[in-house]
C-alpha positions as CSV (number, residue, x, y, z in Angstrom):
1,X,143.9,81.5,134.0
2,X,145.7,79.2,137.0
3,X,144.8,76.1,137.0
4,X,144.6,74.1,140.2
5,X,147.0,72.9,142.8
6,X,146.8,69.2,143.7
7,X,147.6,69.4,147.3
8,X,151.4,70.0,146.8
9,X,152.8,73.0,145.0
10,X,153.6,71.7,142.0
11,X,151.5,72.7,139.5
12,X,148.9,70.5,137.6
13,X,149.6,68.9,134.2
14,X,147.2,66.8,132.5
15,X,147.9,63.3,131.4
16,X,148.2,62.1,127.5
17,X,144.7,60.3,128.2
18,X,143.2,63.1,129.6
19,X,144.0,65.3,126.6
20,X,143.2,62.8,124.3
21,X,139.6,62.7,125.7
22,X,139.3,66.3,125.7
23,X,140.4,66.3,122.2
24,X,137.8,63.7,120.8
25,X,134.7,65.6,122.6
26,X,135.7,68.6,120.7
27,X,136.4,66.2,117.4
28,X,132.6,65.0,117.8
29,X,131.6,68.3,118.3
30,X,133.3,69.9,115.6
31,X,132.1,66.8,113.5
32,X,128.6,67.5,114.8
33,X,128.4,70.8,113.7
34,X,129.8,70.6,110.1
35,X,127.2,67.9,109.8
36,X,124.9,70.7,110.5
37,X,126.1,72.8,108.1
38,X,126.5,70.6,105.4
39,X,122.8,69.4,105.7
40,X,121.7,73.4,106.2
41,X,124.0,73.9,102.4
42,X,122.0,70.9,100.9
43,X,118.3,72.3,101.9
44,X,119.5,75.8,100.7
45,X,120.8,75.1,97.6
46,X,117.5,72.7,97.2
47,X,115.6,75.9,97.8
48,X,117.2,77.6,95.9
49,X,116.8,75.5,92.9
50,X,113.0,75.5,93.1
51,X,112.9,79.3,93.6
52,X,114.9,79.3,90.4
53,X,112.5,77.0,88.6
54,X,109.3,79.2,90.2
55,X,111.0,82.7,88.6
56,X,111.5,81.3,85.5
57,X,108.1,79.6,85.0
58,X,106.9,83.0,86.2
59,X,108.8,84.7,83.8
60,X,107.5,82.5,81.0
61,X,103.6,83.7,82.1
62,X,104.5,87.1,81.8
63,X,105.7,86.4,78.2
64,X,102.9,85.0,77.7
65,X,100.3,87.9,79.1
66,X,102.4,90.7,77.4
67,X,101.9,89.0,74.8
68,X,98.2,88.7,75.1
69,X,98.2,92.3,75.9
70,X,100.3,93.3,73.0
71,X,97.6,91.3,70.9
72,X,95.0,93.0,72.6
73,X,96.2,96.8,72.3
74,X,96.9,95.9,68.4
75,X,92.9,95.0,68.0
76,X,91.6,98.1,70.3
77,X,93.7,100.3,68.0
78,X,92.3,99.1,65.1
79,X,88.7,99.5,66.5
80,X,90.0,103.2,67.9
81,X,91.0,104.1,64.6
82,X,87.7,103.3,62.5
83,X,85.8,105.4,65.0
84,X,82.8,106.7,64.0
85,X,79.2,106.0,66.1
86,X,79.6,102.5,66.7
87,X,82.4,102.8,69.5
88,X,80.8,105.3,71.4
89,X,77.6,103.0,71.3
90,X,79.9,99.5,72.4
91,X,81.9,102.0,74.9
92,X,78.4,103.4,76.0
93,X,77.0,100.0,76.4
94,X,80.2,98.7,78.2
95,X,80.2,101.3,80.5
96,X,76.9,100.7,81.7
97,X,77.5,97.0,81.8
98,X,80.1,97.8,84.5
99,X,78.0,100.3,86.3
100,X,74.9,97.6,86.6
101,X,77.3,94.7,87.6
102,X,79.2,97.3,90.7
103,X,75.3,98.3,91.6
104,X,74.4,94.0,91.6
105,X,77.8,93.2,94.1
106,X,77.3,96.8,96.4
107,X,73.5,95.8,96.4
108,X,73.1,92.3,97.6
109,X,76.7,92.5,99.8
């Protein structure tokens, strides 16, 4: 790039001041922007930290429920293994319990 004549032929060469000027605006700008960043690091690792905390309070409800299920599984195996008339009559009666309540939600929709 050629920079521009100043009406003689000698070429044009900026001043101390003028370099010093140019040097601070790009100083302020630079400064500027790693302001920027350092505030965009500060909200990310802030977001960070709560997504952390949400996963692991997460985690700690899915302890919980497999636990619950586990619980659960344990008693329907014990019921599945005595058998006999009295489960088909609970697994009759639940079935139609869950039949009537689908008719009651598809009927009054």
């Amino acid at each position: 790039m050629r920079r521009a004549h100043m009406g003689n032929d000698q070429p044009y060469k900026p001043t101390a001041q003028m370099l010093e000027a140019e040097n601070q605006h790009m100083e302020d700008q630079l400064s500027s922007k790693v302001k920027a960043l350092k505030s965009l690091t500060i909200d990310m690792g802030n977001e960070v930290r709560e997504q952390n905390k949400f996963l692991t309070e997460m985690d700690d409800d899915f302890d919980k429920s497999g636990g619950l299920l586990k619980s659960s599984m344990g008693r329907l195996k014990d019921i599945a293994s005595k058998g006999g008339p009295r489960l088909w009559c609970y697994m009759f009666l639940f079935i139609l319990f869950v039949i009537f309540i689908c008719w009651v939600i598809i009927r009054f929709r």
